[in-house]
C-alpha positions in Angstrom: 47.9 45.5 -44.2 46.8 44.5 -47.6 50.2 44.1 -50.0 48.8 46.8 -52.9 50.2 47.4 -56.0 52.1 50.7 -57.4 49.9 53.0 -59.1 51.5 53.1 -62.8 52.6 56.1 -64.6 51.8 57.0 -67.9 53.5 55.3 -70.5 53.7 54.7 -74.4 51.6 52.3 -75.7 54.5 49.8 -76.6 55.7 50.6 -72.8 51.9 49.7 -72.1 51.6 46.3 -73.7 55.0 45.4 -71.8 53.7 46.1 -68.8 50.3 44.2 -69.4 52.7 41.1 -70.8 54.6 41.2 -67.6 51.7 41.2 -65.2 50.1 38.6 -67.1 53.4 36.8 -66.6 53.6 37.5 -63.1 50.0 36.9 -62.2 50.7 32.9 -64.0 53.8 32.3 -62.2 51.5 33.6 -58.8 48.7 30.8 -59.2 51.1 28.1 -59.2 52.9 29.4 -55.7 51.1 29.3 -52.1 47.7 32.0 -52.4 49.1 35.0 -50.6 47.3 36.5 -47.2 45.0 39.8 -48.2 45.8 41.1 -51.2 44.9 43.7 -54.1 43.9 43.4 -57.8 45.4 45.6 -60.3 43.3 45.9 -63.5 44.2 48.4 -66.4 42.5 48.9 -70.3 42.4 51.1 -73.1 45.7 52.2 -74.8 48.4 54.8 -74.6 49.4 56.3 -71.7 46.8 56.6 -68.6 46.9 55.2 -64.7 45.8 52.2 -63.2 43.4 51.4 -60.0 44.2 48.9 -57.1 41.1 47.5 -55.1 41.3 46.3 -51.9 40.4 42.2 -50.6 36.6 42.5 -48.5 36.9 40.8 -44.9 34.0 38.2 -44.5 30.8 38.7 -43.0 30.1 37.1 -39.8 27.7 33.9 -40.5 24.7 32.6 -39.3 24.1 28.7 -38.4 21.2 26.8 -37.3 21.0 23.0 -37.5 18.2 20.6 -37.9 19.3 17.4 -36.8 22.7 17.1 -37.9 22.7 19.0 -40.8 23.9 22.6 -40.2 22.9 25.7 -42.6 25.5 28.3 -42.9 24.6 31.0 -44.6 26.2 35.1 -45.3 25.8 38.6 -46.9 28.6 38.7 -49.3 31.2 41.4 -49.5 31.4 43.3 -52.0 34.4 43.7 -54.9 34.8 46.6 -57.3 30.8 47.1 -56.8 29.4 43.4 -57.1 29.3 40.5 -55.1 32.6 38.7 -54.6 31.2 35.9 -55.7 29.8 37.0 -58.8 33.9 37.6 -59.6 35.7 35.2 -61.4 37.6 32.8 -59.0 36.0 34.8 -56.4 34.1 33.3 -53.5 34.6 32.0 -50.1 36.1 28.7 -47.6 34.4 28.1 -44.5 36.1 27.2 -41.2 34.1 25.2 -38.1 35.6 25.7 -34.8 34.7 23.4 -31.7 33.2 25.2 -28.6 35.8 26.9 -26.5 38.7 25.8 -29.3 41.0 28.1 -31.3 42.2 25.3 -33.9 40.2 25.0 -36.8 38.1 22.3 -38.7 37.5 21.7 -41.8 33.5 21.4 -42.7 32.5 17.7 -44.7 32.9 17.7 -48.2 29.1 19.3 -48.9 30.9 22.7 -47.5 34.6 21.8 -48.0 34.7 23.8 -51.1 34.9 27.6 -52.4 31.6 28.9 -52.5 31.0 31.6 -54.7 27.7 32.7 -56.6 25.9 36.1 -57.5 23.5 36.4 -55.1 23.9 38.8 -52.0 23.8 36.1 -49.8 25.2 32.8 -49.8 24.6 29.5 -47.6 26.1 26.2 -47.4 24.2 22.8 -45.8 27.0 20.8 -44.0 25.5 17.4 -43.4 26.3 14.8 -40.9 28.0 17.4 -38.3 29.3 15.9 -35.4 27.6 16.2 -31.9 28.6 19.0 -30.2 28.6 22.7 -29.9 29.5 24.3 -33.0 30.4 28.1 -34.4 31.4 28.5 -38.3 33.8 31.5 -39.7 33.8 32.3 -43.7 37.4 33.3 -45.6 36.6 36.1 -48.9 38.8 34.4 -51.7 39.6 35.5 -55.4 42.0 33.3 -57.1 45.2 32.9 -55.5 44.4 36.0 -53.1 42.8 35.6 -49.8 40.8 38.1 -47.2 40.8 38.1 -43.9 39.0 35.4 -42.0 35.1 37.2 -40.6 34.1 36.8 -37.2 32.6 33.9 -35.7 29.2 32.7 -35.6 27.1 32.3 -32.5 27.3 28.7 -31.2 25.4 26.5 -32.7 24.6 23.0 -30.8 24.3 20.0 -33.0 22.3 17.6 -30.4 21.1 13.6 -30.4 17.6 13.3 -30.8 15.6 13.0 -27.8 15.4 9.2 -26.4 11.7 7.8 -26.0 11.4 6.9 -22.1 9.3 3.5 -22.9 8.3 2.9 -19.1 8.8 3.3 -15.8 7.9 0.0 -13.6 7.3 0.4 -10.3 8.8 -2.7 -7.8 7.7 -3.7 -4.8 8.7 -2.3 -2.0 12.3 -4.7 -0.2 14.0 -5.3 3.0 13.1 -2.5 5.2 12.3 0.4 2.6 9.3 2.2 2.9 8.9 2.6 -1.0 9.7 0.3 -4.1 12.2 0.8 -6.7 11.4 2.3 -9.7 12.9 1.0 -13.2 13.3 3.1 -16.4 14.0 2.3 -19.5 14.2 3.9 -23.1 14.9 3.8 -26.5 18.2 3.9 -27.8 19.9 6.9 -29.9 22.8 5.9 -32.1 25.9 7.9 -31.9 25.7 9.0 -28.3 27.9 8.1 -25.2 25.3 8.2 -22.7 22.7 9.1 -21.1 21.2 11.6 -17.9 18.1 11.0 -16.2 16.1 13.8 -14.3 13.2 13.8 -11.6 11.1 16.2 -10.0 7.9 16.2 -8.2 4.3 17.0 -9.6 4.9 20.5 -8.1 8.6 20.7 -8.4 11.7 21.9 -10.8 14.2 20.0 -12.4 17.4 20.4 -10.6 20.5 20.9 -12.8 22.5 17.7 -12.0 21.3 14.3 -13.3 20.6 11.7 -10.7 22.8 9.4 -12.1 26.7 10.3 -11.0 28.1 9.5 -14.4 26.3 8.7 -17.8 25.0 6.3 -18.5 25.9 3.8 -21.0 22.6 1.1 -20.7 19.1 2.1 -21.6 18.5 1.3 -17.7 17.8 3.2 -14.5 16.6 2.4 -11.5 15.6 4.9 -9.0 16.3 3.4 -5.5 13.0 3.4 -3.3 15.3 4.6 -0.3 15.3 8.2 -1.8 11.6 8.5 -2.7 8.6 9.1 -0.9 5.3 7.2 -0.1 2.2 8.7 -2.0 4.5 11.4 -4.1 4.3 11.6 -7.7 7.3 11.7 -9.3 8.3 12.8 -13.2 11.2 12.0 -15.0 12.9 12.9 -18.1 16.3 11.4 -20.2 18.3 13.4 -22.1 20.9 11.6 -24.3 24.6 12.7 -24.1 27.2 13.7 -27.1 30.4 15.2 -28.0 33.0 16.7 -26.9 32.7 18.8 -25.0 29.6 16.9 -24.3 25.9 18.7 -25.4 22.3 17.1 -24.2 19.7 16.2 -26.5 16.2 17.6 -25.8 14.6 15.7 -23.0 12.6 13.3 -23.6 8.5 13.0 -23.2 7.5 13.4 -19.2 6.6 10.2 -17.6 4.4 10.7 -14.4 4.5 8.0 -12.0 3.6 7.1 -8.3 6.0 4.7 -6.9 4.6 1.4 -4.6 4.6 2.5 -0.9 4.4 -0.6 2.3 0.7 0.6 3.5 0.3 1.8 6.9 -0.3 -0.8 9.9 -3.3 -0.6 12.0 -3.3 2.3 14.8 -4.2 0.2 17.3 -3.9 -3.0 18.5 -5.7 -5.2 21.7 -5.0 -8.7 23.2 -7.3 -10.1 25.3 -7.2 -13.6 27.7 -10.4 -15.8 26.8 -12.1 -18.8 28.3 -9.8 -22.3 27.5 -6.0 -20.4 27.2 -7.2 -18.4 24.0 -6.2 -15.0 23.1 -8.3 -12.8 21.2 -6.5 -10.3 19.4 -8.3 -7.6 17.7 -7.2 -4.2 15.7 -8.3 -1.3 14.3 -8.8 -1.5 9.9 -7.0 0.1 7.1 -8.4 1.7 4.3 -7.7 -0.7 1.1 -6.2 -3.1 3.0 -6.5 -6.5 1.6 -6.0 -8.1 4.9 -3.6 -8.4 7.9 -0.8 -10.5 9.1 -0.3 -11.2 12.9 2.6 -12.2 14.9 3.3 -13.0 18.3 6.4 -13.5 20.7 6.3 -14.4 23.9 7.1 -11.7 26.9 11.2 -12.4 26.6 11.2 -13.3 23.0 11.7 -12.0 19.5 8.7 -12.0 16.6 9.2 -14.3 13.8 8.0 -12.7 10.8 8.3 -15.6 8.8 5.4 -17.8 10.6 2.5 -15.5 10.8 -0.2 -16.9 13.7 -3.3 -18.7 12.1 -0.6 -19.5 9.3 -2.0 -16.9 6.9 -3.7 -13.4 6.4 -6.6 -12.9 8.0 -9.3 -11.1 6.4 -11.1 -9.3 9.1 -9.5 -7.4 12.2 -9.8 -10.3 15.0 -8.3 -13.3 15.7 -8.1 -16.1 17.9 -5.0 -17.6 19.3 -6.0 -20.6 20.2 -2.3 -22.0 20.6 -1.4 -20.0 23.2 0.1 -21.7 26.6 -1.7 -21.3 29.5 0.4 -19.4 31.7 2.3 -17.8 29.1 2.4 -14.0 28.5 2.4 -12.8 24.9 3.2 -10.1 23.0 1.1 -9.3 19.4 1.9 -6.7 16.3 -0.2 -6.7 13.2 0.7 -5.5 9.3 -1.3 -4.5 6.8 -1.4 -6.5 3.4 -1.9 -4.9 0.1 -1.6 -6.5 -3.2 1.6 -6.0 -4.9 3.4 -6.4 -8.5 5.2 -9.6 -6.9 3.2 -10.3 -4.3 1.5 -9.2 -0.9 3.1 -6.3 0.4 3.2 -5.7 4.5 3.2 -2.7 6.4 5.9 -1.9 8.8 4.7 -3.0 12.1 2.1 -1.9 14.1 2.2 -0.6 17.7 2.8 -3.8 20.2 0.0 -4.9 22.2 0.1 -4.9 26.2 1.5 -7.9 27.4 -1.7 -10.8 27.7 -1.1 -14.0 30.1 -3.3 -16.9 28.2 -5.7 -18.2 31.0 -6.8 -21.3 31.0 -7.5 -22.6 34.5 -11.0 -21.9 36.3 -10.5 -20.0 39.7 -11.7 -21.2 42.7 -15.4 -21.3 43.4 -16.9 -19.5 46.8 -16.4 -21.5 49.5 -20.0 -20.2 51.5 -23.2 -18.0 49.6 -25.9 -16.2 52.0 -28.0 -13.5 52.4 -27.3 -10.8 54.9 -30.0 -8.7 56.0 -33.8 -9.2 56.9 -35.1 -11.2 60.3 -34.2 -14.2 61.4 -36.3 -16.5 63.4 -35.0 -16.9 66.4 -36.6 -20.5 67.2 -39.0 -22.9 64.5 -42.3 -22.2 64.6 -44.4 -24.3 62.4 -41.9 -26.5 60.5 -39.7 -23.4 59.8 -36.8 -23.9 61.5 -34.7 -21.6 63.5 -32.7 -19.7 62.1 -34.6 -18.8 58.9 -33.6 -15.9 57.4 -36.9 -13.8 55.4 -37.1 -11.5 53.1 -40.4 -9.4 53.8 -40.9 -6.8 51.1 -42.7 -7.3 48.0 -40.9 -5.1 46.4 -37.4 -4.9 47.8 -34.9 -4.5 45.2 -31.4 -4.3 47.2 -31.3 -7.5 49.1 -27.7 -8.2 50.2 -25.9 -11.1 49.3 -22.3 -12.5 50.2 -20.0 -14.7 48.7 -16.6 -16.2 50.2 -13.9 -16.4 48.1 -10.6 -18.4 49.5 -8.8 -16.5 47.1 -9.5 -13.0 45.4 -7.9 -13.5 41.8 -7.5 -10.3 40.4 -9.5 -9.3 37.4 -11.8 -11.9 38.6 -16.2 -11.7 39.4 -18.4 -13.5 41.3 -21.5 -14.1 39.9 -24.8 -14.6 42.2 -27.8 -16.4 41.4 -31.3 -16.2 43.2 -34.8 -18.1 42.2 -37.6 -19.0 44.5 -40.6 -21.9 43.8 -42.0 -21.1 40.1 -39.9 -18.0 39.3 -37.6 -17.2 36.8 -33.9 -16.8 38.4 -32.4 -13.3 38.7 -28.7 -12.5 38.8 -26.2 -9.9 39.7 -22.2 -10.3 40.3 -19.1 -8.1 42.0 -15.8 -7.9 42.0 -13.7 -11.0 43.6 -13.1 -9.8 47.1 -12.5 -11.4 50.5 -16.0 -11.1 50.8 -17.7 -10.3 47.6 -20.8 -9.0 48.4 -23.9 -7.9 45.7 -27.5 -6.8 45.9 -30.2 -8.6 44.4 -33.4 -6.9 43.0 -35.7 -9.9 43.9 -38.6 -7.7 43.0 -39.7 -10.6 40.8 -39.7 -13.6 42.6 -42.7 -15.1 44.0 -42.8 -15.9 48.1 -41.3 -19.1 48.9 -37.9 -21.0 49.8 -34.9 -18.9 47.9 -32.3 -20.6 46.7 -28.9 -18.8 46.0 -26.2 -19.6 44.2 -22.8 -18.3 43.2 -19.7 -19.0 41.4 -16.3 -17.4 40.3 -15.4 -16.1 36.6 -11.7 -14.8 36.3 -11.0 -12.1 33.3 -10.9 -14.6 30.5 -13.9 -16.0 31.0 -13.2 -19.2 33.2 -15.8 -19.9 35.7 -15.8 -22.3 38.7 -18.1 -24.6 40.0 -21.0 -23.3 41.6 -21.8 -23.0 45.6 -25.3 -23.1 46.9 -26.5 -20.7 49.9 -26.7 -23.9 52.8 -28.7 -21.4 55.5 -32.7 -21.7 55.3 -33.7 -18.2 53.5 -37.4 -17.2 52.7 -39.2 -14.6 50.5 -43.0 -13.7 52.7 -44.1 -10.1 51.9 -47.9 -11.4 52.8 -50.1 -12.4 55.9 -51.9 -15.6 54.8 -54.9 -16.6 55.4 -56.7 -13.1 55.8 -56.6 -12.6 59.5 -60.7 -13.5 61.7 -61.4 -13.1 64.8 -64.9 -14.1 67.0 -65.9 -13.5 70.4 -67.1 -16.9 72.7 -68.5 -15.6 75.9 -68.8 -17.7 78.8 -70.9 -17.2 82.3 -70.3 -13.7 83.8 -67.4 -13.6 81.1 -65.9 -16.4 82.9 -64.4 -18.8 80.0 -64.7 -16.5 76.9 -62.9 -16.7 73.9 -61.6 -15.1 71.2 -61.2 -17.5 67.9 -60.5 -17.4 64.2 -57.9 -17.8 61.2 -54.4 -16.8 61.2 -50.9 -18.1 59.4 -49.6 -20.4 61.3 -46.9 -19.4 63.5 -48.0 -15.6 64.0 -47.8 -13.8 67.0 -51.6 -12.6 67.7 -52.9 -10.3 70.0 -56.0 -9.2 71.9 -56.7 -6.0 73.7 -59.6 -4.4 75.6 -59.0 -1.5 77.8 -55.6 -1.9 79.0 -56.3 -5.4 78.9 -53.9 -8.1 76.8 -54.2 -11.3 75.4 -51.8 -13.3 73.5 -51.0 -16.2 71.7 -49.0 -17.9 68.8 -51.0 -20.0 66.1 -49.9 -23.4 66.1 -52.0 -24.1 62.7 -53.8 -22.0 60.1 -56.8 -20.8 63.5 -55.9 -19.7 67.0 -57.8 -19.3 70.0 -57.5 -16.8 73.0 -58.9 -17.5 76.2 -59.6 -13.9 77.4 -61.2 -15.4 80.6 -63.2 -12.8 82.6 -61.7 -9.7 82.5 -63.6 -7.0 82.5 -63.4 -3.4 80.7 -65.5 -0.9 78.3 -65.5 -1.7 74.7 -64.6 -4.4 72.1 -61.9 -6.6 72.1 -59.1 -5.3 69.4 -56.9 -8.2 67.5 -53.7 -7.9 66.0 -51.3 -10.5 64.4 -48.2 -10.5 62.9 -45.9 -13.4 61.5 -42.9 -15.0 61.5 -41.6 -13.0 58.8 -42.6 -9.2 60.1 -45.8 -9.3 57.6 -48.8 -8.1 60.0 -52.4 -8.5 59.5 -55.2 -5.8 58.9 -56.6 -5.4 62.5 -60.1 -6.9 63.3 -62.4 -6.0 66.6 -64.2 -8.8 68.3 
């Protein structure tokens, strides 16, 4: 409670001017001791006997603070004394105390509010400048003289922060070792006084999460984000807040930096190996958008790639290759990357898919050991330099003629490939699968009449062929009766020695009927005569003629 003064009693006027002597007395020897806690003020005037009055020391006001940088405004509604400011008062006024967040010891303010600060205005204010960092509340003490109030409450906390660091740039690194996604580097602007520094990320469409993602500040002007936590094709933003007092306080955070970090492309979807002609390999494989071209590797069916000797010995621009190292005999393996340009360099995708397995061929396989033909007549004996055994084909426009091939050896994957041409025609073709036989048909539609000529030969799946065989047996295209078939009647005496004469192909079978009568022969030349001798019988004779090949003539009478 405040110590007050006894009211006086009336008293004479020499009593009176004692008393006053006294107090003034006492209230010198006071201002050279320790300034008591709350006290009073006794004042008393006029003369003769009377009373006195004893007012009462105001409590502070609680204050308000804000601070702009490091300078920190107080400022408070005085109290009021007898009926006028405290301050307005003669050695009246007020101290200010700064207390650290969560602390019950006091600070002194710096000298610019170290001092009793009194005025007649109704509110006062003090600029402390250069506060330290940190999180700040200010109290105010009422004094007059030697006499002191009690302390007000508190102010609300008040942060005095570092300013905001300027994140200069974020460069993004190339993807390393096996990560999907390069690093990313920060860097910033130093901000004196501080003891660190907290960097933040989010994504395009995220939050900030509360904890930095550094573990502990950080006391370079450096960060690198690892590419091992970050994702290809996300855009990331970051923020750095600088880090000061104790207990620590954040500045504001710096400007937003957007930034997509370098992510390995993806490798081709699919990838083929094929065996070609001559032990090569052609490898082909599906593009990539903005790819700036592909790197292929090969193993062998029990071995390991080598990613440091790509095949061809650099990136190839298209999406085919051809191996033409590869062993014939050996089986290999193939997996393609994707190349982009980088900051440092090419960058590769991860692998693609493996190819199937691929044996490089480079040995022709064995040609047909016998070609023929295997339908239409045969001639069973020669007739007119046409030997027996000829084999014809009789219809103009026959378009499945069969053909065989013998293989001594059906290698899989593997064709035979047929051949056919006649006298003045262009050759037609058609092939089948290697087989024990291989057998085809021929649409020789388009060949003229005349001695065929087959051929065949072997080509295995990578485009090795073998020598070719020829068809040995005597095989014919005739699909027409030549010369246009005659016929004339000879009669002899009573019919005794007639004959029937005229043209025909040489070698056909012809024929002459009358009644129930027959008469045959074969032409031996390009004419043919039929002794009918002296048979008898209504009517005309009736020729007929057909030759070697099944091709028959238009029938004639005689």
């Amino acid at each position: 409670m405040p110590r007050r003064l006894p009211t006086p009693q009336p008293r004479s006027v020499p009593a009176l001017i004692a008393t006053r002597v006294l107090l003034a007395g006492l209230c010198v020897m006071a201002m050279g001791a320790v300034a008591a806690p709350a006290g009073a003020y006794w004042s008393a005037s006029g003369s003769g006997a009377g009373s006195g009055s004893v007012a009462t020391m105001p409590a502070g006001q609680q204050p308000s603070a804000s601070a702009a940088g490091r300078d920190v405004t107080i400022a408070w509604t005085q109290s009021t004394f007898r009926g006028t400011p405290l301050g307005s008062h003669i050695g009246g006024g007020y101290t200010l105390t700064r207390y650290a967040q969560g602390e019950s010891t006091p600070t002194t303010p710096n000298a610019s509010c170290a001092t009793t600060i009194g005025g007649a205005t109704a509110t006062l204010q003090c600029v402390e400048a250069g506060v330290p960092y940190g999180s700040w509340q200010y109290a105010i003490t009422p004094r007059l003289s030697t006499f002191t109030g009690a302390e007000g409450p508190r102010s609300a906390q008040v942060a005095v922060v570092p300013a905001a660091p300027v994140l200069a740039t974020i460069v993004r690194a190339d993807p390393v070792d096996d990560h999907a996604v390069g690093d990313l580097r920060l860097s910033w602007s130093a901000v004196a006084g501080v003891s660190g520094y907290d960097v933040y990320r989010r994504t395009d469409s995220g939050s900030y999460p509360q904890t930095p993602l550094n573990e502990a500040p950080l006391s370079a002007t450096t960060f690198t984000d690892p590419g091992s936590g970050l994702a290809t094709g996300t855009s990331y933003v970051y923020v750095v807040r600088a880090i000061a007092g104790s207990p620590a306080v954040q500045s504001a955070a710096s400007a937003e930096r957007h930034v997509t970090p370098t992510g390995r492309p993806g490798p081709p979807a699919t990838v083929g190996a094929v065996a070609a002609v001559g032990a090569r390999v052609d490898v082909s494989w599906a593009s990539v958008p903005g790819a700036a071209g592909y790197d292929v590797y090969r193993r062998t069916a029990e071995g390991s790639f080598d990613y440091a000797a790509r095949l061809g010995g650099a990136t190839v621009a298209g999406t085919t290759i051809a191996d033409t190292t590869a062993v014939d005999g050996a089986t290999y393996v193939y997996v393609v990357r994707t190349v982009i340009a980088g900051a440092d360099g090419p960058i590769e995708s991860f692998s693609s898919v493996q190819s199937a397995p691929v044996t490089a061929d480079g040995t022709a396989p064995a040609p047909p050991t016998a070609v023929s033909v295997t339908n239409g007549p045969v001639l069973p004996a020669a007739r007119c330099a046409i030997a027996a055994g000829t084999r014809f084909i009789n219809s103009a426009g026959q378009t499945a003629v069969a053909v065989s091939a013998t293989l001594p050896v059906a290698e899989p994957g593997a064709t035979v490939v047929f051949s056919a041409s006649t006298p003045g025609s262009a050759a037609v073709s058609g092939s089948a699968p290697a087989a024990l036989p291989s057998t085809a048909t021929l649409n020789l539609a388009s060949l003229s009449d005349g001695a065929l000529t087959l051929t065949a030969y072997s080509r295995d799946a990578a485009g090795n062929v073998s020598s070719a065989t020829a068809m040995t047996a005597a095989v014919r295209k005739d699909t027409v009766f030549i010369p246009v078939l005659t016929a004339r009647y000879r009669g002899g005496i009573l019919g005794l020695g007639a004959t029937i004469d005229g043209a025909a192909e040489c070698g056909a079978d012809v024929v002459a009927t009358k009644g129930g009568n027959v008469r045959s022969t074969i032409a031996t030349s390009t004419t043919y005569e039929i002794n009918v001798g002296s048979l008898l019988g209504s009517g005309g004779w009736a020729v007929t003629a057909t030759d070697p090949a099944g091709n028959t003539a238009v029938p004639i009478t005689a």
